[in-house]
N, C-alpha and C positions, 0 to 999 in steps of 0.2 A: 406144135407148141400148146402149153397146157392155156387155157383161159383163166380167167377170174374163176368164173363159175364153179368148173371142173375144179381149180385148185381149192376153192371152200369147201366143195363137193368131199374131194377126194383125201386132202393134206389140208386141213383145216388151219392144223400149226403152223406149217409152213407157209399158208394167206396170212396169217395173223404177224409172221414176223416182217414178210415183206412189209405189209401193211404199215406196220410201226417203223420200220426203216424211211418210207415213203414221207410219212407225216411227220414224221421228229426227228431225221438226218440224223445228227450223228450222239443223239440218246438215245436212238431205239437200245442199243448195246447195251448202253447203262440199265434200261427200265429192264429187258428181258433179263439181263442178271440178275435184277433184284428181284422180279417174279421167280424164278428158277430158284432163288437160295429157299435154303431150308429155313423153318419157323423157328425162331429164339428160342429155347426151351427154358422156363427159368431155374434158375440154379436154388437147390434146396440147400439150406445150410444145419447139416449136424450140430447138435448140442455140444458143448462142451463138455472134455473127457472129465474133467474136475473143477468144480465150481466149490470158493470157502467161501464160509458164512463168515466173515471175519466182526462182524458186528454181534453175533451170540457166542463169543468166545470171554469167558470172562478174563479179564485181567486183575490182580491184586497191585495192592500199592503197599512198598515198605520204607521206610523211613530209617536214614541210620545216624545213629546221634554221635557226630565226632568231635563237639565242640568242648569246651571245657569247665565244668557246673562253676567254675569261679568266676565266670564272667557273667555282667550284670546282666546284657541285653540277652540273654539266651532263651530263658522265658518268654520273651517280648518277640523273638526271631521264632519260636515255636508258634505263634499264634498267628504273625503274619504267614507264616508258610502254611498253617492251616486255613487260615482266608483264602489261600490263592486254591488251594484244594478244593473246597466246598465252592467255589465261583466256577472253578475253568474245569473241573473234573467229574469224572462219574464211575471209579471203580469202583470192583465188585467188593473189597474191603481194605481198610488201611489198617497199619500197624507201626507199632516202632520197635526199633533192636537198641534198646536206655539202660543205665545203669539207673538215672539219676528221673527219667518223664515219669509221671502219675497220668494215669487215665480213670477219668471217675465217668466214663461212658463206655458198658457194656460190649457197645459196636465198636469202639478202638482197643487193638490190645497191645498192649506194650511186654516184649522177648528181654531176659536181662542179655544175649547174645546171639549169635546166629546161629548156632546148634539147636538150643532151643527155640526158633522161629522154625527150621529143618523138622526138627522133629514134632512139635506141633501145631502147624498150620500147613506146609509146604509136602510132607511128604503124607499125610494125610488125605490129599485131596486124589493121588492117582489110586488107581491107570487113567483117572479121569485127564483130559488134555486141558491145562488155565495155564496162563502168565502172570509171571511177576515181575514188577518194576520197581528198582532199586534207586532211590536217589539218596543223596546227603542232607542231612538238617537245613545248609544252605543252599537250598534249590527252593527257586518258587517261578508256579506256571504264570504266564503271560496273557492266555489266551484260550477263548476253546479248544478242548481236544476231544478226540475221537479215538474208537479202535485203527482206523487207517494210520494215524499216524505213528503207529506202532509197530504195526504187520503190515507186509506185503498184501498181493494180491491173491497170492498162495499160502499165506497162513504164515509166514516167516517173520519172527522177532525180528524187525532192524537193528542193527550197529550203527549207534552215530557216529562218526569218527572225525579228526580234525587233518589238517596237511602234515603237519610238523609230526616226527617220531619223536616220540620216546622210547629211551631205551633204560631198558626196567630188565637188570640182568637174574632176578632171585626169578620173574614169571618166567624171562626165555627159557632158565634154567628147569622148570618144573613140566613147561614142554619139550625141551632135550629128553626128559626123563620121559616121558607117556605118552610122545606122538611121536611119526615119522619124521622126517626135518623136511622143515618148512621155513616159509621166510614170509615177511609180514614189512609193509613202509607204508602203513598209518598207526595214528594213536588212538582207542576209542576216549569216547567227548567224556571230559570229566562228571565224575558222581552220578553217573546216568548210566544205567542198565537193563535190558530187558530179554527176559529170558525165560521159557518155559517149564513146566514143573519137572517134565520128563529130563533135561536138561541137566537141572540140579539133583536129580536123583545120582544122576549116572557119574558125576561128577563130583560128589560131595565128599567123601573122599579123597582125593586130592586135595581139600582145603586143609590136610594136613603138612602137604608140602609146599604150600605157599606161608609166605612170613606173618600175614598178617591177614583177618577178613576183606579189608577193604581193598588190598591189591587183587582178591578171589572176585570179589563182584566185583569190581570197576576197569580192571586189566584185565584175567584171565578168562573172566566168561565170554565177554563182547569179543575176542580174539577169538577164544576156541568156537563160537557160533558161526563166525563167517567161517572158519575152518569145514565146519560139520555142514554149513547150508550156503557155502557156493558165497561170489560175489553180487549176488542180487541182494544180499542181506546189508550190504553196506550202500548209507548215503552219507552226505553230510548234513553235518549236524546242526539241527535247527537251531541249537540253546548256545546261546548268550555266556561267555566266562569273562569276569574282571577281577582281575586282582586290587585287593581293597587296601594295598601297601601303596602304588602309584597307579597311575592313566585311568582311575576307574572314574573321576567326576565327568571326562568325556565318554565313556561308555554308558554312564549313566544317564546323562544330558538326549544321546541318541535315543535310547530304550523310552526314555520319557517322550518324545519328539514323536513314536511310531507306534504305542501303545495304541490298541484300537483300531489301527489298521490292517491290512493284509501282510506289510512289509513287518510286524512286529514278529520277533520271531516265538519259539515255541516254549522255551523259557529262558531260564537266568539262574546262573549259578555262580560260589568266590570261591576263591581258595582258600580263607580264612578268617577265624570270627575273634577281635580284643575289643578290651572298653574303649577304643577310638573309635565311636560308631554314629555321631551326630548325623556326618552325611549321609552314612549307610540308612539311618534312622528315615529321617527326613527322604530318601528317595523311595522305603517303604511304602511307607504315608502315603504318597504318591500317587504308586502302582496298587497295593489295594489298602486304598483306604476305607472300606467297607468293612463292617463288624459283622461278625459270625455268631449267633446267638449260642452256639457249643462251643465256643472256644477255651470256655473256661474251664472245661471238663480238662483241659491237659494243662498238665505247672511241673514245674520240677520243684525236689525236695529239698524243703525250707532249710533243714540240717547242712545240706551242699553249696546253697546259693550265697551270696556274699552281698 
């Protein structure tokens, strides 16, 4: 029989486990496991394959004037919706598509249509990669924004979009024509578009087979994007719609209630602008009541207005 001695002597291992079985019953097992495992190696982590700078990506701002020069408060709706601009925004330039705006500031330019905003400021800018974002005369931001709220985390224009379809047979019609068939059951968020230059190049064209510009930017592009860039390009929609015919003073009442907060959303937009506008007026007032020292550089023409 082998001794102590001789077994340290000889199977130093083999004293050392006994040993630990002797003294700590039934951990020796556990500890010599844990002695024997291999050393953790740490895990190195790879860069990422593609990383966007989504914050040096310029975006433009264009403005589309659908309201009617006969109405009194149009003016008045022009300047608050440029307060909310100059407060909550920081594009790389604004413009407007008017028959009837005057710009007497350099830095705003005003397109008599959207051919002309296409052909001189839009198609201009490539093969360079910028976005533009299309809203209506009655759209005003709520709140700071950002590029993220724009783009993905991969450089992709979002689609706001609502539950409810519409069906808008002259746009399905114009995609019958120039895409595969597809099917679609959301609507994008009214008056709000957002879409890259390359986008509109490729597409501009077509704006011959849609009936009007505003169904091309407000329908056809925000559908054809998610189309082209997969359903990661759709969320829903942060912006605010009330119709200024009924239920907007409880819409209104809310937006005022959560301005300022996190809960307030990303803006507000109506469906339509008449001289019944006191409340409309007064819930302005409101939301930015703040004066813009360039405001006055945009009016519309005195000859139009009533």
């Amino acid at each position: 029989m082998m001794t102590k001695t001789s077994k340290l002597l000889n199977t130093p291992g083999l004293f050392f486990k006994d040993a630990f079985k002797n003294i700590l019953g039934g951990r020796s097992k556990e500890i010599i496991n844990a002695v024997n495992t291999t050393p953790t190696v740490e895990t190195i982590t790879e860069p990422p394959l593609l990383k966007y700078y989504n914050e040096k990506l310029n975006i433009h701002l264009i403005v589309i004037d659908t309201i009617s020069d006969k109405i009194k408060f149009k003016e008045s709706l022009i300047r608050y919706q440029y307060r909310s601009i100059i407060k909550y925004t920081n594009f790389k330039s604004l413009s407007y598509i008017s028959q009837s705006i005057i710009s007497n500031n350099s830095d705003i330019s005003v397109f008599k249509n959207y051919s002309d905003a296409f052909k001189n400021k839009i198609r201009n800018i490539s093969p360079k990669r910028e976005l533009f974002i299309f809203i209506d005369l009655n759209f005003l931001f709520l709140k700071k924004v950002t590029n993220k709220d724009f783009i993905s985390p991969t450089g992709i224009p979002y689609t706001f979009i609502k539950n409810k379809k519409r069906n808008i047979d002259r746009v399905k019609n114009t995609f019958a024509e120039h895409f595969c068939e597809f099917d679609y059951n959301f609507s994008p968020a009214e008056k709000f578009c957002c879409v890259d230059n390359m986008q509109l190049c490729h597409y501009n064209n077509i704006l011959e087979s849609v009936s009007n510009p505003h169904d091309y930017l407000f329908e056809f592009l925000p559908i054809s994007n998610t189309m082209t860039k997969g359903e990661q390009s759709i969320i829903k929609s942060p912006i605010q719609f009330a119709l200024l015919d009924r239920g907007y003073e409880e819409k209104f009442i809310w937006i005022q209630s959560v301005h300022g907060s996190k809960r307030c959303p990303l803006a507000v937009t109506f469906n339509k602008m008449n001289d019944k506008n006191d409340d409309y007026a007064m819930f302005l007032d409101t939301i930015v009541p703040h004066v813009s020292r360039d405001e006055h550089y945009l009016s519309v023409k005195q000859e139009l207005s009533h």
